[in-house]
C-alpha positions as CSV (number, residue, x, y, z in Angstrom):
1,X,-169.9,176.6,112.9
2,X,-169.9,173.8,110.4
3,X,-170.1,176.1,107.7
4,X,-167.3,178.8,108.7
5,X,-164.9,175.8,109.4
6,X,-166.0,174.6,105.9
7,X,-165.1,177.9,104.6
8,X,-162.3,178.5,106.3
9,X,-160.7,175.0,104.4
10,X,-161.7,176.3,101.2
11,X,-160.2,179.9,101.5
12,X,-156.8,177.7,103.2
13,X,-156.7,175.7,100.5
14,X,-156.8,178.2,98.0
15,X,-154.5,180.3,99.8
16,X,-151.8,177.4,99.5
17,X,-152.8,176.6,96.1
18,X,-152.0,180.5,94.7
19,X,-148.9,179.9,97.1
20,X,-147.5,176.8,94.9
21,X,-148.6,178.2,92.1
22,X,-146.3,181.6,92.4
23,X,-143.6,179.9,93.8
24,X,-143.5,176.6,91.1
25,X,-140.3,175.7,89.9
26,X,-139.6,178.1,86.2
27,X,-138.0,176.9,83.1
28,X,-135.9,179.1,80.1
29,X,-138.0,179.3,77.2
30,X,-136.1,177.2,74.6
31,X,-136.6,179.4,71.4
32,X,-134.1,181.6,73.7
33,X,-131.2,179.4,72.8
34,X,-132.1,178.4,69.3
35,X,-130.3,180.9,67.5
36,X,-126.9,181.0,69.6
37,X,-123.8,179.6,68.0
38,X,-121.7,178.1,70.6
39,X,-118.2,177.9,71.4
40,X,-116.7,175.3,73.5
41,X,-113.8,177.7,73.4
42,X,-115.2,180.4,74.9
43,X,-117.1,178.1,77.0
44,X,-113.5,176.7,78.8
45,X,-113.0,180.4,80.0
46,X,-116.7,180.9,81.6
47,X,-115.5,177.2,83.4
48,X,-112.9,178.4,84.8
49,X,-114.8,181.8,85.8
50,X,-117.3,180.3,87.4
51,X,-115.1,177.8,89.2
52,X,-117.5,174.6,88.4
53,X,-114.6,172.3,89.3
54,X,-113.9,173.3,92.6
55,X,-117.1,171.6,93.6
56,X,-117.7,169.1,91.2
57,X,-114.1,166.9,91.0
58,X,-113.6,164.2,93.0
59,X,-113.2,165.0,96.3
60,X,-109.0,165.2,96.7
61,X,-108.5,164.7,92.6
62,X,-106.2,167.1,91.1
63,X,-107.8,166.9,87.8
64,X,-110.3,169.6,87.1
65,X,-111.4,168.5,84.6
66,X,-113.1,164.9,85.5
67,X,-116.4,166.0,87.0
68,X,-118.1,163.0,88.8
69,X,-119.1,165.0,91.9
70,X,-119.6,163.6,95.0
71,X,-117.4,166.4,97.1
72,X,-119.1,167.1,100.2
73,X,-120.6,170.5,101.9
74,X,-121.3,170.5,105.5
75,X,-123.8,173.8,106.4
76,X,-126.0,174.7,109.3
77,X,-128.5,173.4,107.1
78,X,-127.1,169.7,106.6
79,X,-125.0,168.2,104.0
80,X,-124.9,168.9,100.4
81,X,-123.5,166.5,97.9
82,X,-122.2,167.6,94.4
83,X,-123.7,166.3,91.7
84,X,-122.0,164.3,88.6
85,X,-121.5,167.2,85.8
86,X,-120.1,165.2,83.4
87,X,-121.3,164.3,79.8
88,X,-122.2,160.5,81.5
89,X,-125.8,160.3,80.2
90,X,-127.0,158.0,83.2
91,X,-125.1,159.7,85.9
92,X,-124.2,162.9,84.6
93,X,-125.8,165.8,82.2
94,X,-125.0,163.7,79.2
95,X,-129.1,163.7,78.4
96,X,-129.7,167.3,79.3
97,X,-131.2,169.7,76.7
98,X,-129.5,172.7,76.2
99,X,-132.6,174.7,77.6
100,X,-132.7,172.2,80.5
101,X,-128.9,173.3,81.6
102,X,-130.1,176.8,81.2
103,X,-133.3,176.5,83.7
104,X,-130.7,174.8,86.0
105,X,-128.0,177.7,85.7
106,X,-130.8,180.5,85.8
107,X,-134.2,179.3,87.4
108,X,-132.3,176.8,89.8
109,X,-134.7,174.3,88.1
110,X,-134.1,170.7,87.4
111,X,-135.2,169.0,84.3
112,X,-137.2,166.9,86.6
113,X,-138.8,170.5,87.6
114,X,-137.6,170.6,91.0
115,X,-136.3,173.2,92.7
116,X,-132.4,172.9,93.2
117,X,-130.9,174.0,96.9
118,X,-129.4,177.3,96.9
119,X,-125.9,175.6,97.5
120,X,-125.7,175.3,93.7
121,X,-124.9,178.8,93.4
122,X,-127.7,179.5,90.9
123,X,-128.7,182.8,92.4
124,X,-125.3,184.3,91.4
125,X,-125.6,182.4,87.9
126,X,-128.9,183.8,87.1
127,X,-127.0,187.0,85.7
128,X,-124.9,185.0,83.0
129,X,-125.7,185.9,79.6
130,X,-127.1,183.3,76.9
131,X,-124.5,183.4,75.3
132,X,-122.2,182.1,78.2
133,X,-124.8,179.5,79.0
134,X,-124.3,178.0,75.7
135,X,-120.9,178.1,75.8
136,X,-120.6,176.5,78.7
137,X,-122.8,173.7,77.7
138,X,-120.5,172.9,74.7
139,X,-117.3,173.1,76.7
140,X,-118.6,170.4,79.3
141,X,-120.0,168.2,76.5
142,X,-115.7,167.6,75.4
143,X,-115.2,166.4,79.1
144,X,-114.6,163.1,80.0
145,X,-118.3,161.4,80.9
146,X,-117.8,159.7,85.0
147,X,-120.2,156.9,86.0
148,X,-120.5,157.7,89.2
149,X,-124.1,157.9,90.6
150,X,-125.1,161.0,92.5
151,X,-125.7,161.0,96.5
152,X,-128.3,162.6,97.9
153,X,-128.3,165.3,100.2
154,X,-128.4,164.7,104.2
155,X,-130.8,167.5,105.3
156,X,-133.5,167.5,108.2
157,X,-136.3,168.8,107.8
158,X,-137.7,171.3,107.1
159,X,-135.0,171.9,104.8
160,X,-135.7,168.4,103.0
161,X,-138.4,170.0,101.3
162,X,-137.9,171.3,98.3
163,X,-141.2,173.4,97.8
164,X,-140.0,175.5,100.4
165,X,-137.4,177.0,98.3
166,X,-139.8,178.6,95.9
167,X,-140.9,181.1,98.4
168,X,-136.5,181.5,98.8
169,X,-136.7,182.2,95.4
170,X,-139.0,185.0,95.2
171,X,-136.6,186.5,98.2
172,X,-133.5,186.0,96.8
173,X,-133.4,185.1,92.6
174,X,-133.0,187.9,90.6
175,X,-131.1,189.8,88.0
176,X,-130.2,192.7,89.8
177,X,-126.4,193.9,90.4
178,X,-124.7,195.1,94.2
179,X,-123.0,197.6,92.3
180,X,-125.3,199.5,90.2
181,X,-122.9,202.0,88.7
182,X,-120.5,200.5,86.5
183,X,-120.3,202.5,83.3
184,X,-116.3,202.1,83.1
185,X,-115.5,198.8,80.7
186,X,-113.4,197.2,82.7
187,X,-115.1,198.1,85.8
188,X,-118.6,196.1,84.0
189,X,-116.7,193.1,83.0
190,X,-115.1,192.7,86.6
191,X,-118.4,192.6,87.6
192,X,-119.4,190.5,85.3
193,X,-117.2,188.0,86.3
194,X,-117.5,188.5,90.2
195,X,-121.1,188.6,90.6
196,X,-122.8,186.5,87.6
197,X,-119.7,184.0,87.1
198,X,-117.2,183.8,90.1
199,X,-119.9,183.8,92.8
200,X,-117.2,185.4,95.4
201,X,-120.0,186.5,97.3
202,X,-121.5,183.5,98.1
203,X,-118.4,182.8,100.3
204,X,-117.3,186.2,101.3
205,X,-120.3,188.0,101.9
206,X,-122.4,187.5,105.4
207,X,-126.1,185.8,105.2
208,X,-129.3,186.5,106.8
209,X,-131.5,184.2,108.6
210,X,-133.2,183.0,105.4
211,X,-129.9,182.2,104.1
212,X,-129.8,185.3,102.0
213,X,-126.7,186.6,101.0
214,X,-126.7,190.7,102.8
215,X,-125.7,192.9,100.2
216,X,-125.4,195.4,102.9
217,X,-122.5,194.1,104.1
218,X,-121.3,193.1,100.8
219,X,-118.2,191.2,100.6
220,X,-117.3,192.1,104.2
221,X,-116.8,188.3,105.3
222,X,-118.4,185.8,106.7
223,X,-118.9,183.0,108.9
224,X,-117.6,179.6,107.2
225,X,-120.7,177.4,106.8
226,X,-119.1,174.4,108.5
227,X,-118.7,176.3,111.4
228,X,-115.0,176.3,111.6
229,X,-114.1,179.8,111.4
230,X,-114.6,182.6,109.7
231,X,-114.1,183.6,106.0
232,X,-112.2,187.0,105.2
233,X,-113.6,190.3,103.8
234,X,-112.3,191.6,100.5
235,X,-114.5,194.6,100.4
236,X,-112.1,198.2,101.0
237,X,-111.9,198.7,104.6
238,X,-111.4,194.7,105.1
239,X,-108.3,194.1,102.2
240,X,-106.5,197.2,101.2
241,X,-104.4,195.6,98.8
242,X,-103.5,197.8,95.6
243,X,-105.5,196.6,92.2
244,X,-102.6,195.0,91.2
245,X,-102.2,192.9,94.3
246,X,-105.1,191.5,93.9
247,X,-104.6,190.9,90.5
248,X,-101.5,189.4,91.4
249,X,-102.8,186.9,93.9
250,X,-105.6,185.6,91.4
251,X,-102.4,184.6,89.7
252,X,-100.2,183.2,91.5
253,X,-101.7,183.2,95.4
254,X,-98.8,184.9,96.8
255,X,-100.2,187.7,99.0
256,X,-98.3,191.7,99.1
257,X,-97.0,189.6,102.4
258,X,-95.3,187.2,100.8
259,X,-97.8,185.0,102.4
260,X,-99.2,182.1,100.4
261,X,-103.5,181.2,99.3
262,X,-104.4,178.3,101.7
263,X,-107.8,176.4,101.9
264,X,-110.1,176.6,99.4
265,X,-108.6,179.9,97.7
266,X,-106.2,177.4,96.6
267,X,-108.9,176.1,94.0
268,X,-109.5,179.6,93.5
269,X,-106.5,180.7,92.3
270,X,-105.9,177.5,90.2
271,X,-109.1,178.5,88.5
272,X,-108.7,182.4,88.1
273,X,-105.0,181.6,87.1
274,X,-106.2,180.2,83.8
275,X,-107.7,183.7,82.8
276,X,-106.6,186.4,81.1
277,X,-104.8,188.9,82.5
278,X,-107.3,191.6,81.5
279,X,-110.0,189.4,83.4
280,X,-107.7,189.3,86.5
281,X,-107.8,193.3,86.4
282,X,-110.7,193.5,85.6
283,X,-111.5,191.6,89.3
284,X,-109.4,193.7,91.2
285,X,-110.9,196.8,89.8
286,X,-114.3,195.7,90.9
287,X,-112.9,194.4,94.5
288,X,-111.3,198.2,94.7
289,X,-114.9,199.7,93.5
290,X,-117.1,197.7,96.0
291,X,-118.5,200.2,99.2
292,X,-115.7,200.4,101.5
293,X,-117.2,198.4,105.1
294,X,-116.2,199.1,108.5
């Protein structure tokens, strides 16, 4: 009896070991980065696609551009705090590698090599290109650098453990697109910028019990994670707005019913306002395109 116990520790052991091993927190290589040029230029339009104000200001500032963090996120899950962005090297990403912002955007990895929480929408980022990635990273080094030290999350457990969200990973990270057939230009680069950059999903589109987001139902609406109501669809079927509507709203937030954006579209629309008006198309195409839901 001794012996099988014995054995049975060993092959647990093991088990767990192979378990931590697959699941371990994964960096960029760096030499991926080393021959990009980047352009903070560029970079200010991938900002503003991918919205990285609307959670990192100061909770209540109207300037998008000051990126201290400290905003807070209230989920079934706990709290989440936003991190300090800002080129502050103590408090910010001021003494971040460029590789190390990359392993944060795509692997969800900290230059610590922990896992990040899922509510840094890193699963949506993973599809950026390099090239964005290193734009971005030289847009947010001309920002203003904010002292203010980062909170940490209020989460129970078992959610406080951050080894947990390896096995996540492995469910949920990937590089694959909802909509698989976008030959059409425009039609790619809405994508583009709705499911690598403006992370619409991870608002509008319901999640499973993992916390998955459920492509099946993709875009279709959703629960708010506070618990305070529910989020719209956008999908066809759920908003029938004409393309140019939609592209109309990202503008200016006035809806076809001379209705007004409220809540946290607000942010949305200030961000997607700053875009071309070719990118704003480009959006609505993709919202038209999307499977129709029920």
């Amino acid at each position: 009896m001794k012996k099988f116990l014995t054995a049975l520790a060993v092959v647990g052991l093991a088990v767990v070991a192979a378990g931590l091993l697959l699941t371990r927190p994964k960096t960029v290589d760096t030499a991926r980065f080393a021959s990009l040029e980047a352009d903070s230029s560029r970079g200010e339009t991938v900002f503003w696609a991918g919205g990285c104000a609307s959670c990192h200001k100061a909770e209540g500032s109207e300037d998008a551009l000051a990126l201290p963090g400290g905003r807070r996120f209230v989920t079934q899950f706990g709290t989440f705090v936003a991190p300090n962005i800002s080129p502050d090297a103590t408090h910010g990403i001021g003494g971040w590698t460029l590789d190390q912002f990359a392993s944060a955007l795509l692997e969800g990895t900290s230059p610590e090599g922990e896992h990040y929480y899922p509510s840094f929408p890193y699963a949506t980022y993973a599809k950026m290109t390099d090239q964005d990635v290193a734009d971005l990273w030289a847009f947010l080094q001309t920002l203003p650098a904010e002292d203010r030290a980062n909170e940490a999350h209020e989460l129970g457990f078992p959610f406080n453990i951050r080894l947990t969200l390896g096995g996540w990973k492995m469910l949920f990270l990937n590089e694959d697109w909802v909509l698989t057939d976008a030959s059409d230009p425009q039609l790619e680069r809405g994508r583009y910028l709705v499911e690598a950059l403006g992370h619409c999903a991870e608002c509008h589109t319901p999640r499973n019990a993992l916390g998955g987001l459920d492509t099946s139902r993709w875009m279709a609406g959703a629960p708010n994670p506070s618990g305070k109501g529910n989020i719209p669809g956008i999908a066809p079927g759920k908003l029938d707005w004409a393309a140019e509507d939609i592209a109309y709203y990202l503008e200016t937030g006035f809806t076809p019913e001379f209705d007004s954006a409220g809540g946290e579209m607000t942010e949305v629309v200030a961000n997607m306002s700053k875009l071309s008006a070719e990118d704003r198309a480009a959006i609505a195409v993709y919202v038209k395109a999307v499977p129709a839901v029920e």
